[in-house]
N, C-alpha and C positions, 0 to 999 in steps of 0.2 A: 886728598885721597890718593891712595899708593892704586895705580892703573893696574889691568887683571894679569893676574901671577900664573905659569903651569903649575903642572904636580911636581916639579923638581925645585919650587922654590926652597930655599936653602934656609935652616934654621937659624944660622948666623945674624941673616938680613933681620929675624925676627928678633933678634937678641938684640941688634941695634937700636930697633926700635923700641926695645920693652928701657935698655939704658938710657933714655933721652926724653922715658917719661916722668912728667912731675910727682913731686913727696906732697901730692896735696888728694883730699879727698873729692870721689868723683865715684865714675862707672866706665867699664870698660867692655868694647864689644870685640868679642872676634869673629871674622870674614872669612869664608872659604874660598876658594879659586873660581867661584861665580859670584864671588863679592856680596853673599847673601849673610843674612847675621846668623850663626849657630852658637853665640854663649852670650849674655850680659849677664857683667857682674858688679858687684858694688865696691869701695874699698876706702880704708879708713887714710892710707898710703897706696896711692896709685903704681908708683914705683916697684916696692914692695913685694904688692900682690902678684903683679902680673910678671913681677919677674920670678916668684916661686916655680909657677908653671915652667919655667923653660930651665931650671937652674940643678933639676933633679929628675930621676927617674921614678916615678910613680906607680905607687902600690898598684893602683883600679887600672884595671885595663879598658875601662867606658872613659878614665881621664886622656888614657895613653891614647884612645883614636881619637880624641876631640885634640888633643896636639897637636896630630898628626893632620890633620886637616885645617889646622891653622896657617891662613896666605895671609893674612891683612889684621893690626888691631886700630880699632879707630878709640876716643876717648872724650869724657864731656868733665871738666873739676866743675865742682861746686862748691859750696859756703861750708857746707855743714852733716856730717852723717846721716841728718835728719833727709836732707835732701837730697841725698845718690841713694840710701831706701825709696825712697818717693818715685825718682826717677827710673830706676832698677825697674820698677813696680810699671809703671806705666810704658816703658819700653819692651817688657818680658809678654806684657797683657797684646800692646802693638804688634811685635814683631813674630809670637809665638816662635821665640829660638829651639834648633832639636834639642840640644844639651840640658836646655834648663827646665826646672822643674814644672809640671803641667799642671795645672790648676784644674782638678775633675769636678768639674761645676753643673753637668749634665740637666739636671734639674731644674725647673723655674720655679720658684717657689711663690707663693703669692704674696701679693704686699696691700696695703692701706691707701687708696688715693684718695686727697681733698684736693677737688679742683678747683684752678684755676678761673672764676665764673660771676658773673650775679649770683645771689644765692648756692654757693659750693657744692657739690653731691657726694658721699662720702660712702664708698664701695669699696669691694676687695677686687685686684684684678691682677694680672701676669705680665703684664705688658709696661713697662716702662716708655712716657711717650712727653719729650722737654718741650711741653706748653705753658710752664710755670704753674704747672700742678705739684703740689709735695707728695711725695710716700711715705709711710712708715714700713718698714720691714726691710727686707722679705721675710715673713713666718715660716719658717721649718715646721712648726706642728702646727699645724691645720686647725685643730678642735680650739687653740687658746686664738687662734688670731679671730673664730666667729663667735667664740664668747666675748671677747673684746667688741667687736662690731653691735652684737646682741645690747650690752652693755648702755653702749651709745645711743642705741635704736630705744631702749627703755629709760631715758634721760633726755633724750632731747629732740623734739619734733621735725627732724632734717626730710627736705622730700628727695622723693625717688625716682621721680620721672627727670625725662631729658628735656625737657622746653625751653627753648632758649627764652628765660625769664627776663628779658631787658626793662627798663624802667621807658621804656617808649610802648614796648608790646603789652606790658600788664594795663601802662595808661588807657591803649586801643580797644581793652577788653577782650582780648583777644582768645583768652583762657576760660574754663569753667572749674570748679572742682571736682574732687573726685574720690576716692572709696576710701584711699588714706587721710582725708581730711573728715568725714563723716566718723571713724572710728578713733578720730582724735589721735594718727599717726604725723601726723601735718597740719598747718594754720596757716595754708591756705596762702602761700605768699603770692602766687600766681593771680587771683585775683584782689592782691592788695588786703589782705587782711592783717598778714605779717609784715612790720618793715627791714628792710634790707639790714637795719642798723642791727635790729634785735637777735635777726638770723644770725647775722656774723658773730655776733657776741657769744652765742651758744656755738660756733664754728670755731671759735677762739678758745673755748673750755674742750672741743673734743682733740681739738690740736695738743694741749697739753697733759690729757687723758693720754694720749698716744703717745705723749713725749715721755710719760714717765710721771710726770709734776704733777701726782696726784695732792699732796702737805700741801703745795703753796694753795690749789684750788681747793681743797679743803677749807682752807682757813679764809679763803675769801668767800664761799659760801656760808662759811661759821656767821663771818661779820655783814656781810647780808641778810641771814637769816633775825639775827637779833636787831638788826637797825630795823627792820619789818616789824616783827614783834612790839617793839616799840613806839612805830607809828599806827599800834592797835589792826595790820594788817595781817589777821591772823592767818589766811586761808592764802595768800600769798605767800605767809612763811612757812604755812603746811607744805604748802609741791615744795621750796627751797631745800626743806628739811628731809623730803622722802628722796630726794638727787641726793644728798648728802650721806645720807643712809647706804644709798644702793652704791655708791662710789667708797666707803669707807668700807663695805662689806667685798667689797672689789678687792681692794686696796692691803686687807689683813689675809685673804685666799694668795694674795701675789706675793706678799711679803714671804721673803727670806731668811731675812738679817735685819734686826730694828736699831742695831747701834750707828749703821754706816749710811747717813743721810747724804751722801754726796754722788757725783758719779764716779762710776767704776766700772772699767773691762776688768775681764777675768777671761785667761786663756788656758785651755787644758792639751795636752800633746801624747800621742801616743803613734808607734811605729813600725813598721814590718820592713822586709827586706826592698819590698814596692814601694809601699804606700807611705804617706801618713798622713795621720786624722787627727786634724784640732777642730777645737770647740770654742766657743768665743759667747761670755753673756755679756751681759751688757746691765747694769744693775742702778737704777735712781730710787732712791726715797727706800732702800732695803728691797727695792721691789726688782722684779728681771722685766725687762721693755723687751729686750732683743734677745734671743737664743739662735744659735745657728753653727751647724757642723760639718765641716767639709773636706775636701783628701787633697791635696799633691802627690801627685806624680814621680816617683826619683827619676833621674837621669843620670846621675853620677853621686857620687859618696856625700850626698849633702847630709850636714851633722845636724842634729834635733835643734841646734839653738840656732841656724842659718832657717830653717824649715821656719821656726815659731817666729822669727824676724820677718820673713812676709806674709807670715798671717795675720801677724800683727798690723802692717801695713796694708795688710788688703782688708780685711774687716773692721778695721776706723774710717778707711775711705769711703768704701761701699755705706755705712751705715753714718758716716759724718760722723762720727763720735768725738766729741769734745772734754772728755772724761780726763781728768789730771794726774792719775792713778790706775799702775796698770799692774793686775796680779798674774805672775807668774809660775810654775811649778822649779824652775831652776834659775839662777841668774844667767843672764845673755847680753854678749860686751857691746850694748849700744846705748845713744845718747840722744835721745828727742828732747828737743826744747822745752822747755816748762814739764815734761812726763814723770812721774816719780814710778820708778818699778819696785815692787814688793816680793817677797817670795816668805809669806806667810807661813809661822811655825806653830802660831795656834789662835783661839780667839772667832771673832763671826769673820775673816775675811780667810783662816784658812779652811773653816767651814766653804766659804762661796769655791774657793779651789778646790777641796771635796767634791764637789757639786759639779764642778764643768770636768772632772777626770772622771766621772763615774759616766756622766752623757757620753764622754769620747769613748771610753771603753766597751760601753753599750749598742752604742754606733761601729765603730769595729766589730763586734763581736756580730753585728745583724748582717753589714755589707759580707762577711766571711760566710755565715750561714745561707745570703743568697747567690754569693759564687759557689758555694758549693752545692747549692740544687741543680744551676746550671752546670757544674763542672762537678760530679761526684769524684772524681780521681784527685781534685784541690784538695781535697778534705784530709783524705791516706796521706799528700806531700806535704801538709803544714803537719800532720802528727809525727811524720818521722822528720819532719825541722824542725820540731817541739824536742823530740828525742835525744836528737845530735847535740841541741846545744844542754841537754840536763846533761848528757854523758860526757859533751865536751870535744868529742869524735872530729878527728879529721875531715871525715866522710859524711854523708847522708846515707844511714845504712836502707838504700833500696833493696839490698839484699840480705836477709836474716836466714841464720837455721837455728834449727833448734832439737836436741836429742834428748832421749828417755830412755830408759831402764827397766824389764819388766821380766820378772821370775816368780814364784812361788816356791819357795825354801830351794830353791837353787838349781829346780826343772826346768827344765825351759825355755831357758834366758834364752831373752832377745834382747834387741833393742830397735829404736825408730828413729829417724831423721825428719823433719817438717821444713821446708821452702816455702818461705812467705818472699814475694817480690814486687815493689810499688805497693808494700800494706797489705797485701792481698795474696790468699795460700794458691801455691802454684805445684797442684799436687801430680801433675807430669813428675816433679824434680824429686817426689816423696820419695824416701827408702827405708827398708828393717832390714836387718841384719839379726841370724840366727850367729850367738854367740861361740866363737870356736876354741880360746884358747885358756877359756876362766874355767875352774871347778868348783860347783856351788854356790853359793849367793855372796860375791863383791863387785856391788857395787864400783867401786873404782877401778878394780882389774877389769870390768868388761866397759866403763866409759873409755878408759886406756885403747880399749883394742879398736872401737869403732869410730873414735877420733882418725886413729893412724889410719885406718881401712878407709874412713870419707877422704881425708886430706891428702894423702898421700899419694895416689894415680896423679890428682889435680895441680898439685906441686912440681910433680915429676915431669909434667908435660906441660907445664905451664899456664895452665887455665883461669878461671876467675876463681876466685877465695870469695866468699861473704866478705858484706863490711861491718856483719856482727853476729856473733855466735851465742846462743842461749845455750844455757845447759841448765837443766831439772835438779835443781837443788841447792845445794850450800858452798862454805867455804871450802872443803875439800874434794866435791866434785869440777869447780872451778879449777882449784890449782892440777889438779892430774889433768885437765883438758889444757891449761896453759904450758904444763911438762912435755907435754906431746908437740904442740903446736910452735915450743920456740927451741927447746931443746935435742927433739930429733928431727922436727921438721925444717927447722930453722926460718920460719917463716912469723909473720901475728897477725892476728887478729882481734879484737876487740872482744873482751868474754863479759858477757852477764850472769850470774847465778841466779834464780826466781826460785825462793826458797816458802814452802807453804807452812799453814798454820796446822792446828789438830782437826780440824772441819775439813782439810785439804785445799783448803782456798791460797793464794796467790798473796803473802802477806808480806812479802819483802825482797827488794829488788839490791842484787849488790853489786858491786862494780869497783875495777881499781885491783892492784894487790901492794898491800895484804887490803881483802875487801871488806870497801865500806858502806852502808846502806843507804843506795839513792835515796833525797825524800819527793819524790811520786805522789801524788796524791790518789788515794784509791775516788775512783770516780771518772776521773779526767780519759780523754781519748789516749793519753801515751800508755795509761796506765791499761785501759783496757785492750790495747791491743798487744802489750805483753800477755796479758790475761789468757785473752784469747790464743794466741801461738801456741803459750803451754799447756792448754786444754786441748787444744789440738793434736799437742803430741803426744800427749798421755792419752787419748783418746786413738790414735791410731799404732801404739806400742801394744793396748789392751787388746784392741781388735786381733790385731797380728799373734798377740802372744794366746788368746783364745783362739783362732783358727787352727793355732799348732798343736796346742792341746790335743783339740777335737782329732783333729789327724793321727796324733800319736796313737789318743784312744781306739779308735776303729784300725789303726796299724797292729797293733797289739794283741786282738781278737780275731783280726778275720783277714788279716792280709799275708799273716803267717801260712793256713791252708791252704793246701797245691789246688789249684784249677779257677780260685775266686781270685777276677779281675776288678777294673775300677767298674764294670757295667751291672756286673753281675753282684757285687757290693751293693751297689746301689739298689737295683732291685729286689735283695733282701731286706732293706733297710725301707723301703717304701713301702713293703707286705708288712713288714712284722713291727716295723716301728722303732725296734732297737735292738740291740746285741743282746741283750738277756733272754727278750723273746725269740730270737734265733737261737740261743743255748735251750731252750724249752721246748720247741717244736719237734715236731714226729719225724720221721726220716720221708713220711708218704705227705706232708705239708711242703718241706723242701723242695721234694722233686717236682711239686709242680711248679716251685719256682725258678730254679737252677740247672734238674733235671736228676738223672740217678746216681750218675759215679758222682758228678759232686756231693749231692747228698749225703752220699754215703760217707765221704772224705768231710764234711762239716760233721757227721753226728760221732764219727771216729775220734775226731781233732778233742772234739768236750769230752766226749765218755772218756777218751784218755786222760783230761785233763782237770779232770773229776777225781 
């Protein structure tokens, strides 16, 4: 072992060492300047691998610090691929490296013990404890591992209590029975009614209940049954028959797949920029024994077929699987003794593949929904990382605007601006804009003008741009916002069109020039929070564009006459209710509201205007 290194140890040194290592399969650790492990890694060519790391500059900046902190590599060869996974695996679980990926196991799930014991006891417990007691599991779903146990409990009379049942202590009489032997739960072994022999034999059928090996026990109850029968013991073949029954009715509720009597893993994978979540069943007689779904951790760019390699490894250890046959959703370059890998294209086994991708993605989809109770603002950052990669964007557009268009045969124009940021409208940043240099209703001469009016201060001084721009309608409202923003502005930004249906609804998203129609799913969070912005901003162009109206209207009537201010408007308008009834009122109604010379100057302004 290379003695401890400062922070100035020199890349070189480590180069020496990566050339002077062997072209044979193994695991490699690397050491930091307190000579602790922060990476194990496995490799088909130890040489090879570990000289990649030092031989090039690297994409991932989480690669480029774990380099960077590379003092010391230490290394183990082994026989066989099979065996630097293996090793990997129980080094990684040991030494919990920062670098590599974190097995998010949090949960204990429950399992099946048969102890170890005179007469065995067979309960469900948490605890894992090496007295040479077996487990079955651990059960991820809760409700099938106490139907299983139920199962057992109505098949075969196992006791419940803890007595230490010695064949010295039942001699001594030590025991009495008790409420599960009265109700025919138990037979009594504790006072010798049962012998140890016969217990075990019925411990020996729930052992392989558990194992899966429902067929072979079947058919050894079959051929018991009928050897009974035929030595005229009929009522002994009755209970063989009603076990038989209730285990075969088990047996068709478990099944799957009736073609695939052998065993079988089946791995499903699915992944996010953190995470990923496989799923692992585990399948004997077409039936599932084992189900179970769990996450890693990233620490660095680990690729989907690296990820499903130690899952695959940690979930045959963990559960002992002996299975010859192992289904896969992709092929993955590794080589286990006697293993045959499948990646199934149709038939019952890419059926069982169906089946563990739809668990994963179900699981996904539930862990996501409960980070985002706890973290409501997770929820707005995976839909605009939903967004970015439909659109393909450089960026994560944290930042969106979005404008509208609002006139009535070409009065009034305005228009609206909406800031949404982190998903969410950030209406400090809202603006309208009363239209200044269009006449009559164009649409694209007045998106023209309040393109240039938004962007252009922001440019000129350098400020933040969006990292995507909506704009309320079609192909041609798009391209005049593009004209603006690369032609005189000389800048871009990323343009959406959201072009609606005859109902006014939100029916297609386009993107690109010359543009082409996202396909969005209407439903989804991306799609609805397009949805939502544009509703927004035609909801605050309408506002705006009716508040002016109304202005105009009462400018037009009554802001024309000499003496009537904003106060004393308004106090007309609160008496009389509206401008028509203020053209109708008496000169001696006014005054008591405004007083005389205005009066008089309001009933002059209409009689003339009469």
């Amino acid at each position: 072992m290379s003695e401890k290194k400062d922070d100035r140890f020199p890349i070189d040194t480590l180069r020496e060492i990566v050339l002077n290592l062997p072209e044979s399969p193994g695991i490699y650790q690397y050491l930091d300047k307190e000579l602790h492990i922060i990476y194990v890694g496995k490799a088909k060519n130890l040489k090879k691998r570990v000289y990649s790391y030092f031989s090039k500059e690297h994409e991932s900046g989480k690669t480029r610090v774990l380099v960077s902190k590379i003092r010391d590599i230490k290394y183990i060869v082994v026989n066989s691929e099979e065996d630097a996974l293996l090793l990997e695996n129980n080094l990684i679980k040991e030494h919990k490296p920062r670098y590599n990926v974190l097995l998010k196991d949090d949960k204990t799930y429950p399992s099946i013990c048969v102890t170890n014991e005179h007469f065995p006891r067979v309960f469900k417990t948490r605890q894992i404890i090496k007295n040479g007691a077996i487990y079955f599991g651990p059960y991820s779903h809760v409700p099938s591992m106490m139907a299983l146990l139920e199962l057992i409990r109505n098949l075969y009379p196992i006791r419940t209590c803890r007595l230490p049942l010695t064949p010295e202590n039942i001699a001594k009489g030590k025991f009495s029975v008790c409420l599960e032997y009265h109700i025919k739960k138990c037979k009594a072994p504790c006072v010798g009614k049962q012998t140890e022999e016969e217990y075990c034999r019925n411990i020996a059928e729930v052992k392989e209940i558990l194992r899966g090996n429902t067929q072979a026990l079947l058919k050894s109850l079959q051929t018991e049954m009928k050897s009974l029968a035929m030595e005229l013991k009929f009522e002994e073949a009755q209970q063989i028959k009603e076990k038989y029954l209730l285990i075969e009715n088990f047996r068709s509720r478990s099944e799957v797949v009736s073609s695939i009597r052998h065993e079988v893993d089946v791995f499903g994978i699915e992944t996010d920029e953190q995470v990923a979540y496989i799923n692992y069943l585990h399948i004997t007689d077409g039936c599932i024994t084992q189900a179970f779904t769990f996450e890693y951790k990233k620490r660095l760019e680990e690729t989907p077929e690296e990820l499903l390699q130690w899952g695959i490894v940690e979930m045959r250890e963990r559960y002992k699987s002996k299975a010859k046959e192992i289904i896969v959703p992709f092929h993955i370059d590794v080589e286990l003794e006697g293993i045959t890998f499948t990646v199934p294209q149709k038939g019952d086994k890419k059926l069982l593949l169906s089946l563990s991708q739809l668990n994963v993605k179900q699981y996904k989809a539930d862990r996501l929904k409960q980070s985002e109770k706890l973290n409501p603002e997770q929820r707005s950052i995976r839909t605009l990382k939903e967004l970015q990669n439909l659109l393909h964007l450089e960026e994560t557009p944290f930042h969106i605007e979005c404008f509208d268009n609002s006139n009535i045969q070409g009065s009034h124009a305005v228009a609206a601006c909406v800031v949404f940021k982190q998903g969410k409208p950030s209406k400090k940043d809202y603006r309208h804009f009363n239209i200044q240099t269009v006449e009559g209703p164009d649409d694209y001469a007045s998106m023209r003008e309040i393109i240039y009016r938004r962007y252009a201060p922001i440019v000129a001084e350098g400020g933040n741009l969006p990292h995507l721009l909506l704009v309320d309608g079609g192909k041609g409202q798009m391209e005049t916002a593009r004209q603006v923003i690369e032609n005189e502005l000389h800048t871009n930004i990323p343009i959406v069109g959201l072009a609606k249906d005859k109902k006014h609804k939100t029916s297609e998203i386009l993107f690109g020039f010359p543009p082409v129609a996202v396909g969005i799913k209407q439903g989804t969070t991306t799609f609805h929070l397009l949805e939502q912005i544009q509703n927004e901003v035609h909801r605050f162009a309408i506002n705006f564009h009716r508040d002016k109206r109304s202005k105009s209207s009462l400018q037009s009537e009554l802001d024309n006459i000499e003496g009537i201010g904003m106060k004393r408007k308004t106090a007309l308008l609160q008496t009389f209710k509206s401008v028509k009834r203020i053209k109708e009122a008496t000169e001696e109604a006014l005054t008591a509201v405004v007083g005389k010379q205005v009066a008089k100057a309001i009933r002059k302004y209409f009689d003339e205007e009469k």
